[in-house]
N, C-alpha and C positions, 0 to 999 in steps of 0.2 A: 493330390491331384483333384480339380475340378469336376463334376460331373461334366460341362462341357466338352473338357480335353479327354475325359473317361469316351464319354461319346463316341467320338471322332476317331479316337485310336482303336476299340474294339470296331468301328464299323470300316476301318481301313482294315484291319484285321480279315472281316468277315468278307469284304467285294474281293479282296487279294487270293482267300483261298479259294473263293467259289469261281472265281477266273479259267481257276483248272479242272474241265469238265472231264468227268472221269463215263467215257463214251461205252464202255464195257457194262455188260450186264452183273447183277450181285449173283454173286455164284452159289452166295447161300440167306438164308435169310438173314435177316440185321435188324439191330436196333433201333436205326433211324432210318432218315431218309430225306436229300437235301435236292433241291430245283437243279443246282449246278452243283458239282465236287461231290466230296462228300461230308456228313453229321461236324460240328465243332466238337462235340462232345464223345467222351468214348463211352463203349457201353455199361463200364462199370463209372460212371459220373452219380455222384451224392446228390446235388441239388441242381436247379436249374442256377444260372451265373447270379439274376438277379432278386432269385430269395434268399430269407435265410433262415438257415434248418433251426433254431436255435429261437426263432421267435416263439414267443408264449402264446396261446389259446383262450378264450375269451373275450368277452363285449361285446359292442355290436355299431355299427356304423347305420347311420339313417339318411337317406336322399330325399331331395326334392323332384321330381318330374310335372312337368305341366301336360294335360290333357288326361288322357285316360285310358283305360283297355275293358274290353267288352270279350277276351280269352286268355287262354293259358296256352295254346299252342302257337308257337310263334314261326311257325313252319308250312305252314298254310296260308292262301289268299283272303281267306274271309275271317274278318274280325280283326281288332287291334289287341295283340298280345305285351308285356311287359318285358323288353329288354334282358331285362334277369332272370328270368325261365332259360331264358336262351344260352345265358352265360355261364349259368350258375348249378341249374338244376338237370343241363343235359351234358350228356359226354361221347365221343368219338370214341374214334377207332385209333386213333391218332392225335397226339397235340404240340401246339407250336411252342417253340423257344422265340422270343420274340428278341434274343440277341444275336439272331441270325436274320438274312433276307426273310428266307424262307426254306424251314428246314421243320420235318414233324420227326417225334420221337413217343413210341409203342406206349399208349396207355389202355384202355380196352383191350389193345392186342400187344403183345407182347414182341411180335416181331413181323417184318415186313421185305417182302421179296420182289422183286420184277423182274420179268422178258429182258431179251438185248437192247433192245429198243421201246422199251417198258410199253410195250404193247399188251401185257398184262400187268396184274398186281395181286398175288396173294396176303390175305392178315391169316394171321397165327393167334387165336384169342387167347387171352388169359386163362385158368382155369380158375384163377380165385374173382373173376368178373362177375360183378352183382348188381341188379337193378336192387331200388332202395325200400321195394318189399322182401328184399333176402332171396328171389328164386332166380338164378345163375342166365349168364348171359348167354344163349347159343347164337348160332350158326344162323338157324331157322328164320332167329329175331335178327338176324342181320340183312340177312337174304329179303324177308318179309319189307324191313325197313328203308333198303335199298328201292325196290321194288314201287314202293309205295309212294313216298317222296320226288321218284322219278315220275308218277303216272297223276298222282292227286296230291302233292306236295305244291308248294311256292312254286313260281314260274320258275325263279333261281334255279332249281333241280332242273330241270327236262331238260336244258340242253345239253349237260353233261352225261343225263341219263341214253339220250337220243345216240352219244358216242359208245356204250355200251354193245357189245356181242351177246356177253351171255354173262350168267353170275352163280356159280353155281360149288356146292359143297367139296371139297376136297381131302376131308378127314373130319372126325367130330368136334374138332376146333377150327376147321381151317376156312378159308371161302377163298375162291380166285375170280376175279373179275376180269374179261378182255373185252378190249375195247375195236371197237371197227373201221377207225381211223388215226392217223396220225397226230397225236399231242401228247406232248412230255410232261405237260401240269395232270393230265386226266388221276396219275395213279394219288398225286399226292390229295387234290381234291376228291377222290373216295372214301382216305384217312381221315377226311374231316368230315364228315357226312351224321350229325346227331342221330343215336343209336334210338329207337322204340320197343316198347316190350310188345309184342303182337299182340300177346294174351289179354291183352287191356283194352285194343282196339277192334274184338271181335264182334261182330253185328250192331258196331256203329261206325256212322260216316265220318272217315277221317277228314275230310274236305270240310266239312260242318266246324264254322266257328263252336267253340263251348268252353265251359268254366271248368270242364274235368281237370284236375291236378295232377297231371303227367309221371306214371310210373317211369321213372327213368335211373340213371345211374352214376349222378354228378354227388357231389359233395353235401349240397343243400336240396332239401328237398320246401314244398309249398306248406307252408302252416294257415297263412290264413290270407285269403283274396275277398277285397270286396272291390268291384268295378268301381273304380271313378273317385276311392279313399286310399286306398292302402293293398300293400301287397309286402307280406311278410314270409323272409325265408329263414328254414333253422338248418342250422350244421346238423350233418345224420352225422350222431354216434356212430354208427355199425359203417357207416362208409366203408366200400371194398377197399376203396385206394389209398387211402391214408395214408399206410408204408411205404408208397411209390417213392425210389429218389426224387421221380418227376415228379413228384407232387410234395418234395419236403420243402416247409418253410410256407405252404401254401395254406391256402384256407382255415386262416386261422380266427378269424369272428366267428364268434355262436351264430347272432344274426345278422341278417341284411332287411331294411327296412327300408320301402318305398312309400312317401309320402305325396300324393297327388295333390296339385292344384290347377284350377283354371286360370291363374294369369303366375306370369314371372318377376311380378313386383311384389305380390303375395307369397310367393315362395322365398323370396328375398327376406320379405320381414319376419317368414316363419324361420328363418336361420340364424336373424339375430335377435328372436326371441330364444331360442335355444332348442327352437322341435325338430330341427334337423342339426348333425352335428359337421355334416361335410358339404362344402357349395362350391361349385364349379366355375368361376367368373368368366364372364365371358365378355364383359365392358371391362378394358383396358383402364380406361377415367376414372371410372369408380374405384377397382384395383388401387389404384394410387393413391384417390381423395377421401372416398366414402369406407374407408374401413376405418373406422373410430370411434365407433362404441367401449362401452367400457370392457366387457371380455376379451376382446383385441387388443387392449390397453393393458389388463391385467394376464397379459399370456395364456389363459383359458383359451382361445380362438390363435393357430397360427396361420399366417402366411406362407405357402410353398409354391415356388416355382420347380414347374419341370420341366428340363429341356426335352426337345428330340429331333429327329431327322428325317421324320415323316414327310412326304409331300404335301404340300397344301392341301389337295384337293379340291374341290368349286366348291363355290358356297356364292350365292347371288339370287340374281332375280332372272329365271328360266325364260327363254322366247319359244313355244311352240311352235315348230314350224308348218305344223298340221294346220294351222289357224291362216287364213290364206291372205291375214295383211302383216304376216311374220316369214313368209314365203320366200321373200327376196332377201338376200344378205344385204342390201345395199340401205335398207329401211332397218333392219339391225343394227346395222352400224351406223347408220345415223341415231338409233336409240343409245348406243353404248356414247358416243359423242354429248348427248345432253343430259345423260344424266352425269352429273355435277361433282364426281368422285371427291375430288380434294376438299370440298364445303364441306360435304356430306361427312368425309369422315373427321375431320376437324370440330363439327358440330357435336358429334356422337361420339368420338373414345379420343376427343385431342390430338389424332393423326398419332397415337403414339403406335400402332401397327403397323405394318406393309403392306401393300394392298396385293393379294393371290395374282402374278402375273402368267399364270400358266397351270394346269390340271397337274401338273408333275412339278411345280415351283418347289421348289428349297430342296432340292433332292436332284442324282446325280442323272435320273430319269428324265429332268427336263430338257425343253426343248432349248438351244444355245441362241443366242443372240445371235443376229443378222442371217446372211443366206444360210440354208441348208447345205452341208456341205458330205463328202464321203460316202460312208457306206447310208446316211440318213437321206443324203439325197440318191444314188441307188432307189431306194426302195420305194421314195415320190413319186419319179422322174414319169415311170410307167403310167402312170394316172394325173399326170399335168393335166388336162385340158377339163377336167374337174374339180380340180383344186380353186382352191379360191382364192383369191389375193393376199401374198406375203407368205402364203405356207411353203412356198419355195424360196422368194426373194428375202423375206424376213416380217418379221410384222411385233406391233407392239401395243399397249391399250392407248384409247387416246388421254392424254395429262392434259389440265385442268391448270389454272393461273390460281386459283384456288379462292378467287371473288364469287358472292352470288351469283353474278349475272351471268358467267361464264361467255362471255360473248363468243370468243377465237371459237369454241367447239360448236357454238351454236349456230354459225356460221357456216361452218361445214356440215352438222348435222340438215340444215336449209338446202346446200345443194345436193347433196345426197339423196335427198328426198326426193326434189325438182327433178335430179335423172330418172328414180323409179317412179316418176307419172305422179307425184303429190303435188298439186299446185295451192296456194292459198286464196278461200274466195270467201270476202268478208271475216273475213281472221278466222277461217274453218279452213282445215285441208283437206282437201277433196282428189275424188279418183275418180271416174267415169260417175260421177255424183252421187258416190257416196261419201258421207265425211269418215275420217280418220279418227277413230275409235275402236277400244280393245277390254278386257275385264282382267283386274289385275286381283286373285283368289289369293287371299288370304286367313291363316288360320288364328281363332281366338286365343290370346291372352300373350300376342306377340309385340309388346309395345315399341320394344327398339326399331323391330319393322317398321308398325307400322308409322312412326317418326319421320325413316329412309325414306318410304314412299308418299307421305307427305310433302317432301321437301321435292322429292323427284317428279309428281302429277302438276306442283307448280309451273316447274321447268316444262313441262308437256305441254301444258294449256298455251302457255308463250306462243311457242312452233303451233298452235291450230288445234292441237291434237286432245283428244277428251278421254281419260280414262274414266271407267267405270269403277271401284272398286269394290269389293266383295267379302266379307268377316264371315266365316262359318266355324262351325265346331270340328274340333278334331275329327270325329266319324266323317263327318260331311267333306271335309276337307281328303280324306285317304280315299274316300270310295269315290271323289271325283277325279285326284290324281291318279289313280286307278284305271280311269277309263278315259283321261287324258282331257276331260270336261275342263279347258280353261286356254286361256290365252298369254297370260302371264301368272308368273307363284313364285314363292320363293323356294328356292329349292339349295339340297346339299347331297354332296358327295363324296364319301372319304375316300382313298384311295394310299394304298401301300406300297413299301417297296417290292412287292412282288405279284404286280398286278399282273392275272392272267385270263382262265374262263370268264370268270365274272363280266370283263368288260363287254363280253357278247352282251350279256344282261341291258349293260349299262348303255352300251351302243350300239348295236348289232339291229340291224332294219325290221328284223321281227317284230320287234320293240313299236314298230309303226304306227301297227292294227293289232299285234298281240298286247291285253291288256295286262295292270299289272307290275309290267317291266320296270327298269330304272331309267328310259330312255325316252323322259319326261320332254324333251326337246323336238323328239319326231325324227330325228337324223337318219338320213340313209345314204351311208358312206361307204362303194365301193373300197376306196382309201382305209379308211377305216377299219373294216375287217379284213382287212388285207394284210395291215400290221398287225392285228390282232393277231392273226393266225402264224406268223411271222413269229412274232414274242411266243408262241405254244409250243413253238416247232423247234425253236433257236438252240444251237447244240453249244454254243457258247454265250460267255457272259456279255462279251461285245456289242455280239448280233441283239443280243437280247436288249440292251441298251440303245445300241440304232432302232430298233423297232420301234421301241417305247417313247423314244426320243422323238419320232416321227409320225405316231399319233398324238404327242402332245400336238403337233402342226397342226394337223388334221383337227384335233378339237379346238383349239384357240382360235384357229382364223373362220371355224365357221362360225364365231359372232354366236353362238348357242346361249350363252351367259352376262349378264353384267356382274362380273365377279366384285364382290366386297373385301374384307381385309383376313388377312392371316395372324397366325401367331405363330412361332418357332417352338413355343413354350407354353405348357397349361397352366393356371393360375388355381390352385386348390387353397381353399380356407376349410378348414375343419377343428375339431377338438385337440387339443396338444394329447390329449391321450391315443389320439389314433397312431401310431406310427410308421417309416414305409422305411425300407433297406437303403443304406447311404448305391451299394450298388443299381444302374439305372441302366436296361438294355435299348439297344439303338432305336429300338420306338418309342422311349421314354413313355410318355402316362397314354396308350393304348386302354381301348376299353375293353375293362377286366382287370386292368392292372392295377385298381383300386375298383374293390377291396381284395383283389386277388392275392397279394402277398403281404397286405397291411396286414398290422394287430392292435390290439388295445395292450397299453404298459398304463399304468397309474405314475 
């Protein structure tokens, strides 16, 4: 069998049993704990589906990242932390099977209870839980951690913490948290919540970016950081968890090494020089042409494809709508109209991709072609007359003849304009006499970008219009998307089959004036959290699907994006010695997923 057809059939598997919501409260605690239905797995289960127990221990995988980190906490607003603290060196309360939507099963805690209407959530901790100085996980450091994350953590945390009643001890192992309104996702996003040891963080500022190396209680701990070179993690021996079923087959490299650089053509050439052993491609063209050096020839360097069924998510170039000549949707869309798609990506990866047609594309989540219909329209109807065109009727991106000159679009992007008050006066376009001009921020060592938007500022100048553009460093670049300092950037956002809280983050109006956020666009969409809250609440898998379905509306047609291309599949080149399980769960290569269940064979 295919990994594709493997795919498909475990994820038909997976939507068929979660279909049947099981509406009743758990009568006793349990081992897992699933969005709809209940766990795939039972609680006497050996390994997760897509490791395997039986992999050997040893080597070490080395990455490339471009830019840099200036922390180690990756949990916090200030400072840029590395990815891999995050992944690797911290642990929950709870962790996902990623062969399910969305389903956690007891690691810090050993078992997990909720209310009739999981209006609460107790954890039950393990007693063999250990931070990876050896002194045992309590209650305290969970309460504390909880506590903390909700009040001076990442914006991410407060609004879930804001759902909160109380959170308080229940036994020398136990905590129960109730929550003060209604969401169904709240209990599982508390299981996921990275654990702190207090004791570490007493009489310093946890808010305070710093280089402290986080006593925590994941697999790997920090060996050695230096800002803006390297950041190196080592397997702890003594790891609590190691005999976990849920953790067999898992972490099996000694280490994980991160190698920094300031551009992505240099990290290119440090991969086939050999200083890193695993590279993520991410130009389709290249994939094809440019793997040809001799260790690629000589099977030292393989090629792996890996599918999955993930949603697109956006990935483009962001319109601010706080920015007040990004205001009108009708100047958006006449932006998405000239920039040049079908050139652009034909010049850049050979059009061998799709291009992202929707926030939920390639997944059962997305929005369907033409009018809304059903229960997706139900849940619109109510907020037509702020909806914006096609999110009821249908709507689609505009396509491209695929010449430079792109005329047909550029044509319509001219009247589009003319309605919103741009008139052209000596080949400037002007509004109450000001010309038409915007700053498009971008961050150092982004060449494929910055290619895209060479090609696309051409096309702007044509129509009148003069961008400014702007090269900053990594720091410069987060602390201004941060506080929303920009008019255009390029921007991404992943997104899962089981999107829920988060999307406040992502969309939610707070995001406006609160800084920070993921809701780099500015949107404030009654519509929008409306679904939102919709998908929180949904006691079936249906409802839960018309919601999602129908903010994908809601996000597509407000013109928020010029989305660029997708892939259905990750492109990994690394060392033939690295290896990863022929089994592939329905998010295919999810970050973690290497080096999470890889190993090194000779």
């Amino acid at each position: 069998m295919s990994p594709i057809t493997s795919l498909v059939l475990r994820a038909t598997r997976s939507a068929t049993m979660a279909i049947a919501f099981a509406g009743a409260a758990f009568a006793e605690p349990q081992h897992g704990i699933a969005m709809y239905g209940d766990p795939a797995l039972p609680p006497d289960f050996v390994s997760l589906p897509y490791a395997n127990p039986n992999a050997p221990t040893g080597g070490r995988i080395v990455f490339g990242e471009t830019g840099g980190f200036d922390s180690l906490n990756p949990h916090i607003l200030k400072g840029r932390a590395p990815w891999g603290v995050r992944a690797h060196v911290f642990e929950s309360l709870m962790g996902r099977n990623y062969d399910e939507p969305f389903t956690l099963y007891g690691l810090l805690a050993e078992s997990v209870e909720t209310g009739p209407d999981r209006d609460w959530v107790e954890f039950s901790l393990r007693p063999e839980a250990k931070f990876s100085d050896g002194s045992p996980v309590t209650v305290e450091d969970v309460i504390w951690t909880f506590e903390t994350l909700g009040t001076q953590g990442h914006p991410r945390f407060h609004s879930s913490w804001q759902k909160v009643d109380s959170i308080a001890a229940t036994g020398p192992r136990s905590v129960r948290i109730t929550f003060n309104q209604p969401d169904r996702e709240l209990a599982l996003i508390m299981g996921l919540r990275p654990i702190f040891q207090k004791a570490q963080w007493e009489g310093l500022d946890f808010a305070e970016s710093s280089m402290i190396a986080p006593i925590a209680t994941g697999p790997y701990v920090v060996a050695e950081a230096e800002p803006g070179r390297k950041l190196v993690l080592k397997r702890n021996p003594d790891y609590w968890g190691k005999d976990l079923p849920f953790n067999a087959g898992r972490h099996n490299l000694d280490e994980i090494r991160y190698d920094f650089f300031a551009d992505g053509g240099v990290m290119f050439e440090a991969f086939k020089a050999g200083v890193l052993n695993s590279y993520r491609e991410g130009d389709a063209a290249r994939w094809e042409d440019g793997y040809d050096w001799p260790a690629v020839k000589s099977g030292a360097v393989v090629k792996s494809e890996i599918p999955h069924q993930r949603p697109t998510g956006i990935s483009g170039l962001v319109f601010n709508t706080r920015s007040e000549v990004f205001a009108d949707w009708r100047v958006r869309e006449a932006l998405l109209h000239a920039f040049n798609y079908e050139f652009i990506a034909q010049t850049q990866t050979g059009g061998r991709d799709p291009r992202i047609p929707s926030y939920f594309g390639n997944s059962v989540l997305a929005m369907q072609d033409g009018p809304a219909e059903g229960r997706v329209r139900e849940l619109l109807e109510p907020f037509a007359d702020d909806l914006l065109p096609g999110a009821l009727d249908g709507y689609a991106l505009p396509v491209g003849d695929g010449s430079a000159r792109n005329r047909k679009n550029i044509r319509a992007a001219v009247a589009l304009l003319e309605e919103a008050g741009w008139d052209p006066v000596d080949g400037v376009l002007m509004k109450d006499g000001e010309p038409f001009t915007f700053e498009i921020v971008m961050r150092q060592g982004e060449a494929d970008f910055q290619a895209i938007v060479n090609i696309y500022v051409q096309a702007l100048e044509r129509l009148g219009i003069t961008p400014v553009v702007t090269t900053i460093d990594s720091a410069q670049f987060r602390e201004r998307t941060n506080a929303y300092d920009f008019d255009m950037a390029f921007y991404t956002r992943g997104l899962s089959l089981s999107p829920g809280n988060e999307q406040m983050l992502y969309w939610g109006s707070r995001g406006v004036t609160e800084p920070g956020s993921r809701n780099w666009m500015g949107m404030n969409s009654p519509a929008a959290e409306a679904m939102i809250e919709t998908m929180l609440n949904a006691t079936s898998r249906e409802d839960f699907i018309a919601a999602t379905r129908a903010l994908d509306r809601v996000l597509t047609t407000g013109r928020y994006v010029i989305p660029l291309w997708y892939s259905d599949r990750s492109r990994i080149a690394h060392a033939a010695e690295l290896r990863f399980p022929e089994e592939l769960p329905i998010y295919g290569d999810w970050i973690g997923w290497q080096p999470d269940v890889w190993w090194w064979q000779e």
